[in-house]
C-alpha positions as CSV (number, residue, x, y, z in Angstrom):
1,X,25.9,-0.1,-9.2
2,X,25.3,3.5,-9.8
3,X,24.1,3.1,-13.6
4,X,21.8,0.1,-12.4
5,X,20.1,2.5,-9.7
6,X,19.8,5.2,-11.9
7,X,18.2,3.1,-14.8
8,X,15.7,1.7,-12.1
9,X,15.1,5.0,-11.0
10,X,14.2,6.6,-13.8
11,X,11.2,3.2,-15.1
12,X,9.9,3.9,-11.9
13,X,9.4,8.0,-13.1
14,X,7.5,6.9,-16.4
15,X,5.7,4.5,-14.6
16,X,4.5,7.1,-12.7
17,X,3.6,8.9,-15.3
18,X,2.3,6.1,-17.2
19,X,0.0,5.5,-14.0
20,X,-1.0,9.2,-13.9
21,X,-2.6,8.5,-17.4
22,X,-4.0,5.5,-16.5
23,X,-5.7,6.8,-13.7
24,X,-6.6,10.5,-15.8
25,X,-8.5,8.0,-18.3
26,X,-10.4,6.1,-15.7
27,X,-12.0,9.6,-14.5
28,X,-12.1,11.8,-17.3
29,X,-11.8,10.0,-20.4
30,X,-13.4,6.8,-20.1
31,X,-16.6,8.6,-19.0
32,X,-16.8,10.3,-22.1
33,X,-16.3,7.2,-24.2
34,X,-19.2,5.6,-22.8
35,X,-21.5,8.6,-24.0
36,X,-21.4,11.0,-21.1
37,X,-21.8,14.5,-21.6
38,X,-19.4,17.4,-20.2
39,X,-22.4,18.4,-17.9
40,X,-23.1,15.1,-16.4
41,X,-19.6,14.2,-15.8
42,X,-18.9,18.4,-14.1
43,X,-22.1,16.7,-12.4
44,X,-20.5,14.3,-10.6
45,X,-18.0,16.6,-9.2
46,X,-20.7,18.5,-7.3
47,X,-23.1,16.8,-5.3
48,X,-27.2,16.2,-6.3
49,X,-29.2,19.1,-7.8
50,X,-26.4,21.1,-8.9
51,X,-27.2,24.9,-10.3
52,X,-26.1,25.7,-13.8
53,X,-23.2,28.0,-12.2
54,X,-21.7,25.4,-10.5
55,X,-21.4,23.4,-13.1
56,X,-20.1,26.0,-15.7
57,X,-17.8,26.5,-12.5
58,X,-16.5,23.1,-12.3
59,X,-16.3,22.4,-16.4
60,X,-14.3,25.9,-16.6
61,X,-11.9,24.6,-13.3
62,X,-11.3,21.1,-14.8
63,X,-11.2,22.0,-18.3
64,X,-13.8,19.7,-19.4
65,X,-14.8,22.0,-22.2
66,X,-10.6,21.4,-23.9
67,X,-8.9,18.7,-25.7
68,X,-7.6,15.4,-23.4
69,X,-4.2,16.7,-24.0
70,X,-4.5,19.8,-22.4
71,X,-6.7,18.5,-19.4
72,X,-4.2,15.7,-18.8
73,X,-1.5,18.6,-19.0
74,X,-3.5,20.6,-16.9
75,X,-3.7,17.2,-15.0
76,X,-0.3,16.4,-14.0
77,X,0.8,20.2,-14.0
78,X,-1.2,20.6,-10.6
79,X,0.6,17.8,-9.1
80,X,3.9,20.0,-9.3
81,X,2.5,23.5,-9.6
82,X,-0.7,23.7,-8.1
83,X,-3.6,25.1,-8.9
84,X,-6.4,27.9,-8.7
85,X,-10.5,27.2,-8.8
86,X,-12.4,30.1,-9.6
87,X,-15.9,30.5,-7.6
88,X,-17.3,33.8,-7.8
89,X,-14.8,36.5,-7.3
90,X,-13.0,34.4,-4.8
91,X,-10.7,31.8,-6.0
92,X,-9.8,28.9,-4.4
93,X,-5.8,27.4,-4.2
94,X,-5.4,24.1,-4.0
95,X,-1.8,23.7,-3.0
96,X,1.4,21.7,-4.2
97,X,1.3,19.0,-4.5
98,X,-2.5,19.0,-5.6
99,X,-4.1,16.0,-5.4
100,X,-7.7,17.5,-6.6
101,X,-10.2,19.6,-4.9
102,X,-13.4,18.6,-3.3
103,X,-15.6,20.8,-4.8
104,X,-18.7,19.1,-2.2
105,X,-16.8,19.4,0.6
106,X,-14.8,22.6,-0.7
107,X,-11.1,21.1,0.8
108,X,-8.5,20.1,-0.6
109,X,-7.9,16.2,-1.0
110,X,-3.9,16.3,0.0
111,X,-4.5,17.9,3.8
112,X,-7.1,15.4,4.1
113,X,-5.0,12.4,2.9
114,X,-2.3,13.7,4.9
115,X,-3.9,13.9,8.2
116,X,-4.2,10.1,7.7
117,X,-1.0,8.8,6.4
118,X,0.3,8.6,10.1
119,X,-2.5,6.4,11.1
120,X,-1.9,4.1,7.8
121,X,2.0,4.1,7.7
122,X,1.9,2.8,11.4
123,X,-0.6,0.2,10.5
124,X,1.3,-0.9,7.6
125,X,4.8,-0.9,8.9
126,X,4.3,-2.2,12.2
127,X,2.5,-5.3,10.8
128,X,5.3,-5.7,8.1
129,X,7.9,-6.1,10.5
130,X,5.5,-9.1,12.3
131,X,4.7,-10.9,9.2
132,X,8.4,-11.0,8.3
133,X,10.5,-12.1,11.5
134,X,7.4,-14.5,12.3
135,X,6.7,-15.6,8.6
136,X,10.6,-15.8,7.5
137,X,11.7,-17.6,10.7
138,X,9.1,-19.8,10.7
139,X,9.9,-21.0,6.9
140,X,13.6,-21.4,7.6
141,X,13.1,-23.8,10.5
142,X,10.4,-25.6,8.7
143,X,12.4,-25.9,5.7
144,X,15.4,-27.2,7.7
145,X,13.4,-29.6,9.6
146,X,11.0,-31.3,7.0
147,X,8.2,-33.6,7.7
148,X,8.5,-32.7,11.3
149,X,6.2,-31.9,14.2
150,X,6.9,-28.4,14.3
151,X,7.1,-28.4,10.1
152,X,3.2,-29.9,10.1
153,X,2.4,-27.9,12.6
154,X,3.2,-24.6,11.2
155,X,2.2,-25.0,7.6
156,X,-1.1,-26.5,9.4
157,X,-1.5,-23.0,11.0
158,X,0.0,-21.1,7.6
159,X,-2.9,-22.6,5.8
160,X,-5.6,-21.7,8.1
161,X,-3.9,-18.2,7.8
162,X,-4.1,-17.8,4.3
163,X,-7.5,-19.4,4.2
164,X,-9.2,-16.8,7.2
165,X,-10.3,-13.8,6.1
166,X,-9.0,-10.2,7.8
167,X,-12.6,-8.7,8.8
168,X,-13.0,-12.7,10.7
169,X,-9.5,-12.4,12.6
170,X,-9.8,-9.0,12.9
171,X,-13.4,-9.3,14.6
172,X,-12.7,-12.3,16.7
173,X,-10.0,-10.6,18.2
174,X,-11.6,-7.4,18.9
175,X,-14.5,-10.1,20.9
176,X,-11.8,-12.1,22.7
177,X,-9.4,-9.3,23.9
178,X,-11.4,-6.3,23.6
179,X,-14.8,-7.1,25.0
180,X,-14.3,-11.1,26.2
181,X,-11.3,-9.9,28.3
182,X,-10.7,-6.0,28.1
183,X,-6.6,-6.4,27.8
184,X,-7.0,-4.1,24.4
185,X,-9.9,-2.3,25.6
186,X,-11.0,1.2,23.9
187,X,-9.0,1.3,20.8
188,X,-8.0,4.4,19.1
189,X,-5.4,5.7,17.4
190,X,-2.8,7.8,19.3
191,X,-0.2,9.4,17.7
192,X,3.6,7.9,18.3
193,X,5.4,11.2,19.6
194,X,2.3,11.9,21.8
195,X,2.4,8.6,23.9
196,X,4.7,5.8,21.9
197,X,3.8,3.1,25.2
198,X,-0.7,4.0,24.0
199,X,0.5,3.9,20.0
200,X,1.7,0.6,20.1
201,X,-0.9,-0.8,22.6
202,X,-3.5,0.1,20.4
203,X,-2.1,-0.9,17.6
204,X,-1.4,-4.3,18.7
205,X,-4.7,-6.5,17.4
206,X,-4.3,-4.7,14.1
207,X,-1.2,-5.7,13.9
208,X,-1.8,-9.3,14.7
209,X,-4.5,-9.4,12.7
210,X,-2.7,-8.2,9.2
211,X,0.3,-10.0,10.2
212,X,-1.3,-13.4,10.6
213,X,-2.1,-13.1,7.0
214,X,1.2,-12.0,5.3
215,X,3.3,-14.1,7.5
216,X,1.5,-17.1,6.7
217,X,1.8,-16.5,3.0
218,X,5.7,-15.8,4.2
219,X,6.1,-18.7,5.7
220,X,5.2,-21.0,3.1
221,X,7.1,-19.0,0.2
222,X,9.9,-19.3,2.7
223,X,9.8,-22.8,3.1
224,X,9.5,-23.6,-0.8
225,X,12.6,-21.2,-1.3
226,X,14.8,-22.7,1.2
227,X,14.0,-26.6,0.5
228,X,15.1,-25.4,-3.3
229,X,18.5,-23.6,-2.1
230,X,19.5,-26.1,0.5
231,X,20.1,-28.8,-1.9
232,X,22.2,-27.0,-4.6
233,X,25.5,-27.7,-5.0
234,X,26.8,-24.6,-3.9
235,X,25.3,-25.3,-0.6
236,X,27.3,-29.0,-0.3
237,X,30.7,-27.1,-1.3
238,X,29.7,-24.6,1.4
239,X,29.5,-27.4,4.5
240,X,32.4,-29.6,2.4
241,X,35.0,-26.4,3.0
242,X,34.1,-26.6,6.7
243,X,31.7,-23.7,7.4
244,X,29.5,-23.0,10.3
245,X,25.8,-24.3,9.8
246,X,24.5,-21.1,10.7
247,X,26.7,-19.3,8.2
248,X,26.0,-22.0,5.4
249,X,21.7,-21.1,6.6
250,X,22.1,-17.5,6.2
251,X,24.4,-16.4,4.1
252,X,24.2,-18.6,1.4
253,X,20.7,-20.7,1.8
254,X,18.3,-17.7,2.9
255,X,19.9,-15.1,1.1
256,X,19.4,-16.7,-1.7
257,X,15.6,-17.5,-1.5
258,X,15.3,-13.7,-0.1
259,X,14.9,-12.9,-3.9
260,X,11.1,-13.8,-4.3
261,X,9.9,-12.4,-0.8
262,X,11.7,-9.2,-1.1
263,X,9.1,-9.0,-4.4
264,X,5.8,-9.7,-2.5
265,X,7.3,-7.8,0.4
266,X,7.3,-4.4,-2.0
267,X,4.0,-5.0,-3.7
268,X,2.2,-5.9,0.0
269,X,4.1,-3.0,1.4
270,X,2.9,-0.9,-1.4
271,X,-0.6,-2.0,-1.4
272,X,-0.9,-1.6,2.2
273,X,0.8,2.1,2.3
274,X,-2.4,2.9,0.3
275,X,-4.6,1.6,2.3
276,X,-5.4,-1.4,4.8
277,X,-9.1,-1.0,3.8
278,X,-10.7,-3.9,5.4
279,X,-8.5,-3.4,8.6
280,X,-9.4,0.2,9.3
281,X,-12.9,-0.9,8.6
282,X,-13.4,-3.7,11.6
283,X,-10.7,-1.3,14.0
284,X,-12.6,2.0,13.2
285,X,-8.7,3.9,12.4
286,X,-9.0,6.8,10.4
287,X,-6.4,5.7,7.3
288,X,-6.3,5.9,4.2
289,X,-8.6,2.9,3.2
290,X,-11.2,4.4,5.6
291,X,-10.7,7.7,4.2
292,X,-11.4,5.9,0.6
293,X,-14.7,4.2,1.7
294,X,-16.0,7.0,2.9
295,X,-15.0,8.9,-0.5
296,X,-16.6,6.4,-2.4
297,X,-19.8,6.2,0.1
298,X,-20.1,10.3,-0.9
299,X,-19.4,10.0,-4.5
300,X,-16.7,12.2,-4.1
301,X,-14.8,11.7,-7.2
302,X,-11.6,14.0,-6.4
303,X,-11.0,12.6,-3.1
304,X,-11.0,9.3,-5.0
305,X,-9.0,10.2,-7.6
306,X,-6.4,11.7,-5.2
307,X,-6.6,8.0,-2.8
308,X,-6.3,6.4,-6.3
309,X,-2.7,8.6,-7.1
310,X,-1.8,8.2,-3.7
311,X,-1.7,4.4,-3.7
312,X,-0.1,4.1,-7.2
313,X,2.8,6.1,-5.6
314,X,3.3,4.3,-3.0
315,X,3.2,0.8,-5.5
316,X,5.8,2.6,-7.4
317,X,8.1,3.9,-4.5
318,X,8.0,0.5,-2.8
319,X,8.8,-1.4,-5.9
320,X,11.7,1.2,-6.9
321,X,13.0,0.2,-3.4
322,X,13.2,-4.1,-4.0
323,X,14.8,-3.4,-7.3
324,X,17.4,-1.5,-5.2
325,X,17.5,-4.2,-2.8
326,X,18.2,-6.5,-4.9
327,X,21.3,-5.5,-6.2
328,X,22.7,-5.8,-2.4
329,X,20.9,-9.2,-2.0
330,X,22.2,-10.9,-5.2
331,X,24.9,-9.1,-6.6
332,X,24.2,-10.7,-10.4
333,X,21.2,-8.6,-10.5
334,X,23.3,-5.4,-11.2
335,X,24.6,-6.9,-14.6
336,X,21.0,-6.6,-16.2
């Protein structure tokens, strides 16, 4: 178990730094590939009309002027290290971990991300726990009761899930229980240790909204896994020895078709961690994803390279975590 967790554990470390140079080419080599110069690319760091200080400032802070290998060194070294932007006879720290350094806005990207992880973290989590008691349930029951009322039923309804858009749930339920009926009225994001009753109140149409996606995605994958499981022989010898139903359901049938949703779970986890774009967009929270439209609405390359980093952690970290799970969930996973 140990040696499996620390093989897993250290992919995930060169995957992160196999992302880091993914994402260093996408915004500082690729640019150059396709025939920009060192000024116009500085250029894009800075706003319209830059002076020719500035941009001898920002090719001199990001190194544009020195071989790829020592700007992706310089790259990843300010992750762990920091680093120090010289403007004038001032310079300017942008501290550990440094995810860039809006030289528009003059801020550094981290603070700014951090301010709204809460907002995104609450978002994501709270609707992950929805989609997977309502999506999981829902597939075992329909699973062991096929081709009945309550199977059509809710594969009717996991269909028109997975076929409605977020930003159409999302706005029809702000109309119906926000202005139609004011039960949700005046949503905003209030932080969980301030008031934990107002947090989840206004979190609750979000949450719906993401969750009656997922968990209709759940359902179905649920439903395929168990139909598979139930009629393996393992499952017969189970019931022939005299066991409980409900044992033979869950610890044998479901844990055993737990192996592909704990998968989507990490990556939709992940994804979401990084940003429920579309979400904070109709609800107006201040997350990540809204954070990274309005990044990409100012052209403001570092705070989109440091969204960009952000989210491929949190990919990474999620992904780390279902390869650990796995191991507890099928135990032949930790011979490989």
């Amino acid at each position: 178990m140990l040696a499996y967790i620390i093989r897993r554990t250290l992919a995930a470390l060169v995957l992160l730094l196999v992302v880091s140079a993914v994402t260093f080419g996408i915004f500082f080599l690729l640019p150059k590939l396709a025939g920009e110069t060192t000024d116009q690319l500085a250029a894009q760091y800075i706003g319209k009309n830059p002076t020719p200080e500035a941009l001898a400032a920002v090719k001199r802070n990001l190194g544009f002027d020195q071989p790829v290998y020592v700007q992706f060194g310089r790259f990843v070294k300010q992750l762990f290290v920091g680093a120090q932007y010289k403007f004038g006879p001032n310079p300017v720290t942008c501290h550990v971990p440094c995810f860039g350094y809006s030289f528009k806005n003059h801020v550094e990207v981290w603070p700014e991300i951090r301010t709204r992880l809460p907002v995104t973290f609450s978002l994501a989590l709270g609707a992950a726990v929805l989609w997977v008691l309502a999506g999981v349930a829902t597939g075992v029951v329909s699973a062991l009761r096929p081709k009945s009322v309550f199977d059509r039923v809710s594969m009717g309804v996991a269909l028109a899930g997975v076929s409605v858009p977020i930003f159409f749930t999302g706005a029809l339920l702000l109309f119906l229980f926000s202005y139609q009926w004011p039960v949700f009225d005046n949503l905003h994001y209030v932080d969980f240790i301030s008031n934990p009753l107002m947090w989840a109140r206004n979190l609750v149409l979000p949450w719906i909204s993401l969750a009656f996606l997922y968990s209709a995605l759940y359902a179905r994958l649920t439903r395929a896994g168990m139909l598979e499981t139930m009629s393996e022989d393992y499952i017969r010898t189970a019931r022939a020895k005299g066991l409980h139903e409900r044992q033979v359901v869950v610890r044998h049938g479901l844990r055993a078709a737990l192996t592909p949703i704990l998968t989507i779970f990490g990556m939709d986890l992940g994804l979401l961690l990084g940003g429920a774009v579309i979400t904070e967009q109709v609800f107006s929270l201040q997350g990540i994803g809204f954070f990274a439209v309005s990044a990409i609405s100012d052209n403001d390359l570092p705070k989109i390279l440091g969204v960009t980093l952000v989210a491929a952690f949190f990919i990474v970290l999620c992904n780390l975590l279902v390869d650990l799970l796995y191991a507890a969930v099928d135990p032949r996973v930790r011979l490989s």
